[in-house]
Backbone as JSON, one array per atom type, in Angstrom:
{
  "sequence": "XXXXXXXXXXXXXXXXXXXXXXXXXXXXXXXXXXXXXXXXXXXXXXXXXXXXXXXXXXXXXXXXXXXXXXXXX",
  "N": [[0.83, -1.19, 0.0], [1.66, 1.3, 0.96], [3.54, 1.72, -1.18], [1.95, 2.13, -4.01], [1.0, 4.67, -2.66], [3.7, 6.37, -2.84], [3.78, 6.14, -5.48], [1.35, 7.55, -6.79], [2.02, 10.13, -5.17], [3.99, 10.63, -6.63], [3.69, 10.58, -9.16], [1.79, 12.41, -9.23], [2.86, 14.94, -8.67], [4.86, 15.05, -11.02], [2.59, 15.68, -12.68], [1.82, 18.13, -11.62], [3.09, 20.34, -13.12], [2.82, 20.2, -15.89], [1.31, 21.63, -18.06], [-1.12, 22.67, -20.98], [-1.85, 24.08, -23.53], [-4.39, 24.68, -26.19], [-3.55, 25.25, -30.02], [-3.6, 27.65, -32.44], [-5.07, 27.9, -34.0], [-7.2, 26.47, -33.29], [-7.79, 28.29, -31.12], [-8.85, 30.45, -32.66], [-11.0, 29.12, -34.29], [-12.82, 28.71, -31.81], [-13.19, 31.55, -31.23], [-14.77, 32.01, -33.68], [-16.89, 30.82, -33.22], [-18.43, 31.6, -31.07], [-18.72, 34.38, -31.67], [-20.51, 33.99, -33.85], [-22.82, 33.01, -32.28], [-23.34, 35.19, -31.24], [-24.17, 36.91, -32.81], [-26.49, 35.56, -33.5], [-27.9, 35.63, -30.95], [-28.65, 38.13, -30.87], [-30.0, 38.5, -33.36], [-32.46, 37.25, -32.99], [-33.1, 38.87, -30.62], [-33.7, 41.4, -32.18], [-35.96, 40.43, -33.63], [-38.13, 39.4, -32.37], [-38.26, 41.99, -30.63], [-38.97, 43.27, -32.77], [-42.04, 42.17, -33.44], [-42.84, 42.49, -31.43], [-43.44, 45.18, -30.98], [-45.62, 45.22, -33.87], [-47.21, 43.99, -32.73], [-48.41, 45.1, -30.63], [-48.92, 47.79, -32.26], [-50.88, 46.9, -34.13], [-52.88, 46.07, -31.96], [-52.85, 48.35, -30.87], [-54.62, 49.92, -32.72], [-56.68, 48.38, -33.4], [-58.46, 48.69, -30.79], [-58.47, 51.66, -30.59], [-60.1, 51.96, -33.21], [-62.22, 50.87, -32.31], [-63.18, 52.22, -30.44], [-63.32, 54.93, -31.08], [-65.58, 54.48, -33.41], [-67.45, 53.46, -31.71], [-68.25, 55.87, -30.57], [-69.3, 57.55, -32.4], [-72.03, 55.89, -33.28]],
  "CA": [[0.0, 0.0, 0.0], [3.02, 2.37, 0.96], [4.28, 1.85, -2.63], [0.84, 3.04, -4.46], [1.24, 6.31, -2.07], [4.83, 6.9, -3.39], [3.63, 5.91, -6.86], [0.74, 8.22, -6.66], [2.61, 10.99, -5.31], [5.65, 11.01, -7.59], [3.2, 10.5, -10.5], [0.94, 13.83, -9.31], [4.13, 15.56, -8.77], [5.23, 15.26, -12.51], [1.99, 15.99, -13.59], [1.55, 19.19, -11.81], [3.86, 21.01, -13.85], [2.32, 19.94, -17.09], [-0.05, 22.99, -18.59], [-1.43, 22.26, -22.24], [-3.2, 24.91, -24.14], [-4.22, 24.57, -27.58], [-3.12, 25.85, -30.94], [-4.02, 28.91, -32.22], [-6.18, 27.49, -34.84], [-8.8, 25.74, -32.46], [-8.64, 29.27, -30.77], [-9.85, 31.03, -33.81], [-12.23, 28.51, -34.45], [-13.77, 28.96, -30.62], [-13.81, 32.9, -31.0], [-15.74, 32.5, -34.76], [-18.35, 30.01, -32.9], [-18.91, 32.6, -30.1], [-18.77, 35.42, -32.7], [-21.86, 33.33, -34.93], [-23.77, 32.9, -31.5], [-23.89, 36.5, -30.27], [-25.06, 37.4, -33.83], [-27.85, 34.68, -33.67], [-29.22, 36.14, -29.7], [-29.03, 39.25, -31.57], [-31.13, 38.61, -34.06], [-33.7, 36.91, -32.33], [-34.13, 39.93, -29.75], [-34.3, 42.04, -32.85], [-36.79, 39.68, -34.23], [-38.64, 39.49, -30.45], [-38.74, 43.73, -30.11], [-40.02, 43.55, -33.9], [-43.1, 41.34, -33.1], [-43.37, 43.13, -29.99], [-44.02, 46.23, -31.96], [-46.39, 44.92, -34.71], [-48.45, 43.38, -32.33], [-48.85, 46.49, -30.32], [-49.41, 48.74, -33.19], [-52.32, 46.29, -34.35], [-54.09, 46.52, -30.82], [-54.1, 49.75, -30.22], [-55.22, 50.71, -34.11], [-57.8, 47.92, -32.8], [-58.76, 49.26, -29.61], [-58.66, 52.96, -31.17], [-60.81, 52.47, -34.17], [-63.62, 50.51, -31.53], [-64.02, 53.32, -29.41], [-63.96, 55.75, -32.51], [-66.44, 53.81, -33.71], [-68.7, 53.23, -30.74], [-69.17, 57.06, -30.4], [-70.19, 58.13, -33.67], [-73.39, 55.22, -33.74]],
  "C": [[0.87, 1.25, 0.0], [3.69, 2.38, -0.81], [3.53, 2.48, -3.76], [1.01, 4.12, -3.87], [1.73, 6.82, -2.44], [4.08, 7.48, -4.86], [2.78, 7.1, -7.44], [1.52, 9.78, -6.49], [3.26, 11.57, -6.16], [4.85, 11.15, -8.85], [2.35, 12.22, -10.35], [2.01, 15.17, -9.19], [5.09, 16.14, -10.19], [4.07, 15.85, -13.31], [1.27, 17.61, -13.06], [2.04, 20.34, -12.51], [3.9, 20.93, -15.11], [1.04, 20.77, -17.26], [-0.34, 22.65, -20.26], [-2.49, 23.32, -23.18], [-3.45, 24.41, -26.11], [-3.95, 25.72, -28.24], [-3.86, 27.08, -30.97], [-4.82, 28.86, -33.24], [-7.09, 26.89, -34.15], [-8.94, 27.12, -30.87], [-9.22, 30.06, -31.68], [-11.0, 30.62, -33.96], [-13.33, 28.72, -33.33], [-14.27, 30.45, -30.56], [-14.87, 32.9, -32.23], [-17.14, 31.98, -33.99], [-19.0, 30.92, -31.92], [-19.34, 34.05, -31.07], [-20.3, 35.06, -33.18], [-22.81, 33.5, -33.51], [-24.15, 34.33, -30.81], [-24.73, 36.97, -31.47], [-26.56, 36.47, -33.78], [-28.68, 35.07, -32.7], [-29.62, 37.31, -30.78], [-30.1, 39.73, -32.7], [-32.15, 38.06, -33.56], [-34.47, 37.73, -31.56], [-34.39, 41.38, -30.95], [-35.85, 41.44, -33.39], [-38.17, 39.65, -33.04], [-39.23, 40.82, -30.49], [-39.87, 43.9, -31.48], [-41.32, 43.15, -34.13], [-43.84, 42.15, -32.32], [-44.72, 44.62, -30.48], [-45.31, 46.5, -33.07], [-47.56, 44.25, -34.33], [-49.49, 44.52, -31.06], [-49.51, 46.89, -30.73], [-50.82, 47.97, -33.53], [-53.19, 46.27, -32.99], [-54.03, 47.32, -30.58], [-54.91, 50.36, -31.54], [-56.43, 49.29, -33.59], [-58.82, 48.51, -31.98], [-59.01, 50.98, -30.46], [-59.77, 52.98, -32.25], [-62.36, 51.77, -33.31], [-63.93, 51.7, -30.97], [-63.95, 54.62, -30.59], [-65.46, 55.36, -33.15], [-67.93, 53.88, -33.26], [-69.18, 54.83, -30.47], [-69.45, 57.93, -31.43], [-71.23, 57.56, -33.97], [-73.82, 56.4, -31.96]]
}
């Protein structure tokens, strides 16, 4: 059991001093995929506010032409 301990040790010992980053082509690639995904929220909350808007504008030109309406009969 004392010899797994060593073994263990001496092995976590070598491997704390081992750091590994990647290339600088699979960081490009991670900033374009983040890049593509901020443009995609982005259009969706444009897409979202633009709805928002069009569904508005149709109820109150709803709502506005009823009560126009109701007090001219």
């Amino acid at each position: 059991m004392k010899h797994n301990q060593n073994l263990g040790s001496a092995l976590r010992s070598k491997l704390e001093d081992l750091q590994s980053s990647p290339d600088d082509f699979v960081w490009n690639a991670i900033e374009e995929k983040l890049k593509k995904k901020r443009r995609r929220l982005l259009f969706w909350y444009f897409t979202f506010g633009l709805a928002l808007l069009v569904l508005t504008s149709f109820v109150y030109r709803t709502f506005n032409s009823n009560a126009i309406n109701g007090l001219k009969h």
